[in-house]
N, C-alpha and C positions, 0 to 999 in steps of 0.2 A: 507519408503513407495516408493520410488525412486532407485530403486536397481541400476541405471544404472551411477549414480551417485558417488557410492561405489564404485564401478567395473572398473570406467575406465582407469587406469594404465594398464588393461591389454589390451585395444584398440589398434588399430595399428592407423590408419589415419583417421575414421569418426564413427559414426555407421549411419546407412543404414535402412532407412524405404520402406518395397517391398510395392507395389501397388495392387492392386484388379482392374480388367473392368467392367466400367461401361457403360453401353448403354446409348448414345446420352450424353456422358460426352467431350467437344470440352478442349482441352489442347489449345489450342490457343487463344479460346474465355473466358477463366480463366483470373482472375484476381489477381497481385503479389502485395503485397503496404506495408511499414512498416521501422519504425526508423532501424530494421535488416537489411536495405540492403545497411546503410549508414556508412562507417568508422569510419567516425568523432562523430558517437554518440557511447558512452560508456557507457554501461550499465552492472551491476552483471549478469542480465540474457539477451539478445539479445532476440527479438522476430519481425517477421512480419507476418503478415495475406497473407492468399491465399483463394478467391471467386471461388466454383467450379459454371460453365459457361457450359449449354448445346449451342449446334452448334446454334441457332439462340441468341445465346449471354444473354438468360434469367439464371438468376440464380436456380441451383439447388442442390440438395441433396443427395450428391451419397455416403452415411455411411463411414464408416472408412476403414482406412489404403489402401487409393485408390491413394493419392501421395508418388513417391520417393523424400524424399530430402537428399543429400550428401553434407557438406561444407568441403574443401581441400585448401591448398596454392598453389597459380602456380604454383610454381616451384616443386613440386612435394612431398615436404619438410613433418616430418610427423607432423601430427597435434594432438591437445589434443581437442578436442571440443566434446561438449557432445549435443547432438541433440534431440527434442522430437516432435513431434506432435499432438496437442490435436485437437480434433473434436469437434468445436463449436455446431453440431447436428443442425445446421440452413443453409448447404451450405457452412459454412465458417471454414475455420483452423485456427489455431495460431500454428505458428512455432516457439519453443523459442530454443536457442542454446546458452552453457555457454561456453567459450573459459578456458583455462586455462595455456594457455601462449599468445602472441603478436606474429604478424604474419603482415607480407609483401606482399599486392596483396592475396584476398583470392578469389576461386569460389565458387557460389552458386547456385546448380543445381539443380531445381525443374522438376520432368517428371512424366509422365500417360502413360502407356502403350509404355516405350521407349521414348515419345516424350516430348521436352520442353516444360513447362508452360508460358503461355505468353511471358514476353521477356527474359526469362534464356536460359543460364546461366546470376546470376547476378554476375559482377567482382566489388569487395573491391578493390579499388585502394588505394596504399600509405601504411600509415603504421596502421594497426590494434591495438589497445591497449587492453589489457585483463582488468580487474576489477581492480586487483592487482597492477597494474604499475600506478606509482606516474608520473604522466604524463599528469600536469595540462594546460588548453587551457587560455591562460593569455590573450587573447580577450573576453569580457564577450559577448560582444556583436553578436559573429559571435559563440559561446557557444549558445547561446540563442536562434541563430536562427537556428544551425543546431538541436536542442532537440525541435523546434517549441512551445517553449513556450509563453507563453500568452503576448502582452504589457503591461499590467495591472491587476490587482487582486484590487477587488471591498471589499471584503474582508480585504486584507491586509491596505491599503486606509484608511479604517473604521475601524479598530484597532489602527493605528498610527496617524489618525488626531488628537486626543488630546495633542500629543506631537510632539512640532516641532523642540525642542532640548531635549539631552539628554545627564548628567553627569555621564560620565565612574566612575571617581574617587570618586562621591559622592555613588553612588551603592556599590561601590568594600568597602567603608568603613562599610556604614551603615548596608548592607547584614546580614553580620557575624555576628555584635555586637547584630542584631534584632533577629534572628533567629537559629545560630550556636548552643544555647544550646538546644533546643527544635528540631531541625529537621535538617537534614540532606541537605547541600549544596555541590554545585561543583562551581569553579571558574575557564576559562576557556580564554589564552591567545590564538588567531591565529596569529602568525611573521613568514612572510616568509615561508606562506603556510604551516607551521607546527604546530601542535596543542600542548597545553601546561597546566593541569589542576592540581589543588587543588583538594580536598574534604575537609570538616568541617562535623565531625555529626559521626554516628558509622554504618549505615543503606546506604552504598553509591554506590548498586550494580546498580539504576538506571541509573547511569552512563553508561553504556555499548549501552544505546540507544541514548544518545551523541553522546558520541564516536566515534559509528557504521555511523551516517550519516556525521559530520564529516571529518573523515577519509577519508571516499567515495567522499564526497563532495571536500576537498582537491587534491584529485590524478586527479580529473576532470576538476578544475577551479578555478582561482586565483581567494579567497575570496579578500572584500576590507575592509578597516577599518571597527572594529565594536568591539561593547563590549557588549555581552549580560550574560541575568540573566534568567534562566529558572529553579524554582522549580518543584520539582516532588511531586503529591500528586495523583489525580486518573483522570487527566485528560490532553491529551498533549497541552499546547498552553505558549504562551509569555506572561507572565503576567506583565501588567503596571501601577503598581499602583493597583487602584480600578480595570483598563478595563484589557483585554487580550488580546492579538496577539496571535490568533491560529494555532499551527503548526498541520501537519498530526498526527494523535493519533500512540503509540508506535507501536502496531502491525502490522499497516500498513504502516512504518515507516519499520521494522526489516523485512517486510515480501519481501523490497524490497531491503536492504543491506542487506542483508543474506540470506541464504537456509533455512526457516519454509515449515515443514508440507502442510499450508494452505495458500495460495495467489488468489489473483483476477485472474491469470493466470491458475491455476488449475481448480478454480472455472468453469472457460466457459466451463471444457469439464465434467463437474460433476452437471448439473442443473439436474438429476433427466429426470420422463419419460415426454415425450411431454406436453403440455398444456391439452389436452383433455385424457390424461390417468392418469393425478393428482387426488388425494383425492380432496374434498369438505372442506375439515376441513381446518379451522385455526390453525395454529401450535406456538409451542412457547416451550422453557428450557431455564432452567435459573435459577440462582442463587438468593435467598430471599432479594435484594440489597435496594429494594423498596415496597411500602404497595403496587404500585398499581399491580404488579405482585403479590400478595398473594392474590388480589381481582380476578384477570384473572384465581388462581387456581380456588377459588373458580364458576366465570363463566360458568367454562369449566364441575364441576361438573355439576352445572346444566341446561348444554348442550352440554353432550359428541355427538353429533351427530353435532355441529358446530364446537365445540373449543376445542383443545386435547392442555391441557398445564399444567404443573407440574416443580417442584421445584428440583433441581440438587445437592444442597447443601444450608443446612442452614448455617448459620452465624451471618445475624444481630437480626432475629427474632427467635431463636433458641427455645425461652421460648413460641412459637406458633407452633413448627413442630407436636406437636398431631393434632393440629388443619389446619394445611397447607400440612401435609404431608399425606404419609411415601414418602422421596425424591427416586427420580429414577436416574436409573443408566444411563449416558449423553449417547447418540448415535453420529453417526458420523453426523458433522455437514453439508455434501453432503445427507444426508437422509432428511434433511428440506425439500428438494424440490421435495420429493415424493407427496407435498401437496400443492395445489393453493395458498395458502394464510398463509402471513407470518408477525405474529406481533412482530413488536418493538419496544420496554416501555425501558423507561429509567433505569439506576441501579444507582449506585451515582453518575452518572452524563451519559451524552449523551453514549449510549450503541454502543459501539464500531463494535459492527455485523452491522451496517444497508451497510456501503457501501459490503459487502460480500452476504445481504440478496438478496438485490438490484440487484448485478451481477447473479444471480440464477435463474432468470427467473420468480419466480413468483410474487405475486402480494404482495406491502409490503403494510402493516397500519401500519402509524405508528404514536404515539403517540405528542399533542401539546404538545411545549414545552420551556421553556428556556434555555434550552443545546444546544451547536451548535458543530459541528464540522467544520474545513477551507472551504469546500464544502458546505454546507447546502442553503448557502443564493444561490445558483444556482439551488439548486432543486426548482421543483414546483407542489406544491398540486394538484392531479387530473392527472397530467400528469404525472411525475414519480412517483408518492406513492398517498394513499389516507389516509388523515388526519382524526385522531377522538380525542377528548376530553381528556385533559390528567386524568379525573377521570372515563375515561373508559365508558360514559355516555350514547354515542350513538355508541360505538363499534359494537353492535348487528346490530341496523341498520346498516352503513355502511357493514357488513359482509353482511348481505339480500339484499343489491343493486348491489353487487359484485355476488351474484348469481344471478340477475337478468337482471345484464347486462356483460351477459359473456365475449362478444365480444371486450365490451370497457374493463373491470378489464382485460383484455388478452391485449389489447394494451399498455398502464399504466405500464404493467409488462414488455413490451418490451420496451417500451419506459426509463425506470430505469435502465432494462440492457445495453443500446447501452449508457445512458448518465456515467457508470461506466465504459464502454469500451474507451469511448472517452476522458474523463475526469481525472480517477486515476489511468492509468496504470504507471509503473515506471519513466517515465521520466516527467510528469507530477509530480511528487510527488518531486524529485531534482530540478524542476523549481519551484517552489512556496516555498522552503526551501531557494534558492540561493536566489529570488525575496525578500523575506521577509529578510533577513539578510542583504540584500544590499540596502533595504530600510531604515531599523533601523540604518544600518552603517553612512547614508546620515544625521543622527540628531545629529553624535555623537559630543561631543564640547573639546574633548582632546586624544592625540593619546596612544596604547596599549602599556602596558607595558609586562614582563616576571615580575610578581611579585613572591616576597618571598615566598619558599613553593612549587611551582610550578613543575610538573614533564611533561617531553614528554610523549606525546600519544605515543608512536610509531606503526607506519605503520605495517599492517602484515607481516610474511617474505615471503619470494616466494621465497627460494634459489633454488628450482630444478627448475622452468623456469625463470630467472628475465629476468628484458626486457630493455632495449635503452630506451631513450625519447627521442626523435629529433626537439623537440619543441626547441626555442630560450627562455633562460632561463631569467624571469624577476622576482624581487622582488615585491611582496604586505603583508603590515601586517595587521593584525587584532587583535581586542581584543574581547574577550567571557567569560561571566560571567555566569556560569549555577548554579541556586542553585535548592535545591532541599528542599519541603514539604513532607517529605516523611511517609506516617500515617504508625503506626507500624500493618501491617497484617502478618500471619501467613505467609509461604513460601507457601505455595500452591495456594494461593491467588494471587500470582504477578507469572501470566500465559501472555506467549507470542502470545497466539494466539486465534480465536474467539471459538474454537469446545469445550474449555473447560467451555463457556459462562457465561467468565470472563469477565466485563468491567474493566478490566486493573487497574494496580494502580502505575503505572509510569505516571506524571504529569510536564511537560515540560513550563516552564513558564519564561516570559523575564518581569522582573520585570524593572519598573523604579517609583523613589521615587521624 
């Protein structure tokens, strides 16, 4: 989908976005802001936002491909960065730029019509780190505040007050002997910033979403002690005991160590036509995961002039597809937002689209529930989504007051979007993963070992750019215990991303006994 991506070996120093004129568009009165303009934050993908500003400084909308931006090293040096810009269709850009080597002193020229954007050029001073370069910030602290992450998670807090110790060595035994023959675990040492795992079980491909954050998490900042236990079954979080410690769910996990298809970052420049050129209809696909989705088909029958919703694949209720179906062929999951109104029902458990639904502009319902995902307890009813019955009860209603009060269901939907802008973009998503591992590490009651069995992660290779580290080099160990519940589905079934409207079945849990 990303051709530019493929392609860029044959780049020479940048590529280059030309501008279009816009009347009464002020370059000066624009606005630059964003973790991309900072060195010391490191991310897979780089990104900042740019507010276009007419001359009396009010924000406006002046369509696409109206900024240039170029990123270069001072020294003239050539560069590998791959550069994009997406048109939030609100006034606003997101610029995201992937490095793929390290660099020293970089510029970032943003212009309209020849002239600089507010205060560009901006200069990268010091040393740039690409993704790939093991080149961990052994200050957690001065980590934390340059990725602007939270003091506290409310969430995390209320997962781990049940536990104010916790036994490495009692896990590490019990784990295996409970679970090794029925499902599928990982065991997982961090020493010395280096990652170290086991598997138990025959089904142990979930691992790779380990792995992947991880890894990343490593090359960026010295973990500290910690032993964790994270089974995989169809849903991602820390499992303790009876409670859970919930981590970011896999695909939006993967969708930010790695290059997927589908991210919150694409998302903003794919919500579909404006508010007032959307269908009326309620939309929905999806997989038979749940009765109350075979009830929603049924609604929709008889009210195709509200609700357009049908079934993508059977599975669980297959012995019902005369009566649920004939299933339809999945559309792109950027065509949802051709429609005002977007329902989210659970599948076996919290359906992993709503933070994707949410970023897309329209208006989500979505279902009560006992599934949470790490986010959830920050959203709120009415203001970012509007809640109905989890037996679908007063669905109807709610959808009749959304057309009756357009203005508010149009706020609501913006209000969901800017809280997914501000909330789960990538660095957001590493700070609530280091936050919660550094919390859990704070209970642990004996330090990590390199046990029996045990093999290196290793780091990816980068031989055609490797890079320096100029960091001062400090030891921290850790230990991580990942096991996995992992239910046996088909392959087609353990889908990476939300357009397949998959709710995932990699389940990431930190067990404590």
């Amino acid at each position: 989908m990303y051709g530019p991506w493929v392609g860029w070996l044959t780049l020479t120093l940048l590529i280059h976005y030309g501008a279009e004129i816009v009347v009464g568009l002020s370059a000066k009165r624009s606005l630059v802001w964003g973790p991309g303009l900072q060195s010391e934050v490191v991310l897979p993908v780089r990104y900042f936002f740019i507010q276009a500003a007419d001359k009396s400084g009010r924000n406006t909308s002046p369509g696409e491909n109206v900024f240039s931006v170029s990123i270069s090293p001072i020294d003239g040096s050539r560069s590998r960065i791959w550069v994009q810009v997406l048109d939030r269709h609100d006034g606003s850009f997101l610029v995201r730029y992937k490095m793929y080597g390290s660099y020293e002193d970089l510029r970032i020229s943003i212009t309209y019509k020849e002239k600089h954007v507010s205060k560009s050029p901006f200069i990268l001073k010091g040393n740039i780190y690409h993704e790939l370069c093991p080149c961990a910030q052994h200050d957690t602290v001065s980590w934390r505040t340059y990725m602007q992450c939270q003091p506290r998670y409310e969430q995390i807090e209320r997962d781990l007050l049940p536990f104010p110790t916790v036994d490495p060595e009692k896990i590490a035994q019990e784990i295996p002997k409970r679970f090794s023959q029925f499902h599928s675990l990982c065991h997982y040492t961090i020493k010395d910033n280096k990652v170290y795992r086991r598997t138990f079980g025959q089904h142990v491909d979930f691992k790779m979403f380990m792995d992947a954050i991880l890894l990343s998490l490593t090359r960026k900042v010295s973990l500290i002690k910690l032993f964790l236990n994270a089974p995989s079954a169809t849903h991602p979080d820390i499992c303790i005991s009876t409670h859970s410690a919930v981590l970011p769910v896999a695909p939006l996990t993967f969708s930010v160590t790695l290059w997927v298809s589908l991210d919150l970052m694409y998302i903003q420049a794919n919500t579909g036509p404006v508010w007032q050129n959307k269908t009326n209809l309620a939309f929905w696909r999806g997989r038979d995961s749940r009765q109350e989705r075979l009830d929603l088909v049924q609604m929709s029958r008889k009210h195709p002039h509200i609700i357009d919703a049908a079934i993508t694949n059977f599975f669980f209720f297959k012995h019902d597809e005369a009566l649920y179906g004939p299933t339809v062929t999945p559309i792109s999951f950027f065509d949802f937002f051709n429609h005002k109104y977007q329902i989210n029902l659970d599948g076996t458990v919290a359906a992993y689209r709503l933070s994707y639904l949410l970023a897309g502009g329209s208006l989500v319902l979505k279902q009560d529930s006992s599934y949470y995902e790490f986010f959830y307890k920050d959203l709120v009813p009415w203001k970012h989504y509007v809640p109905f019955r989890r037996d679908l009860g007063d669905l109807m209603d709610k959808l009749q007051w959304a057309k009756d009060h357009d203005e508010e269901a149009q706020k609501i939907a913006k209000e969901g979007q800017e809280f997914i802008r501000n909330n789960l973009m990538s660095e957001k998503i590493f700070c609530y993963y280091q936050s919660l591992l550094e919390a859990y590490a704070k209970r642990h009651t004996s330090v990590p070992k390199i046990r029996q069995g045990m093999e290196l992660v290793e780091q990816p290779k980068d031989d055609l750019f490797p890079c320096t580290c100029h960091r001062k080099l400090q030891v921290c160990n850790i230990m991580l215990h990942a096991s996995s519940l992992q239910t046996a589905l088909p392959p087609q079934h353990h889908q990476h991303s939300v357009d397949g409207y998959s709710e995932g079945h990699v389940q990431m849990l930190l067990k404590i006994t």
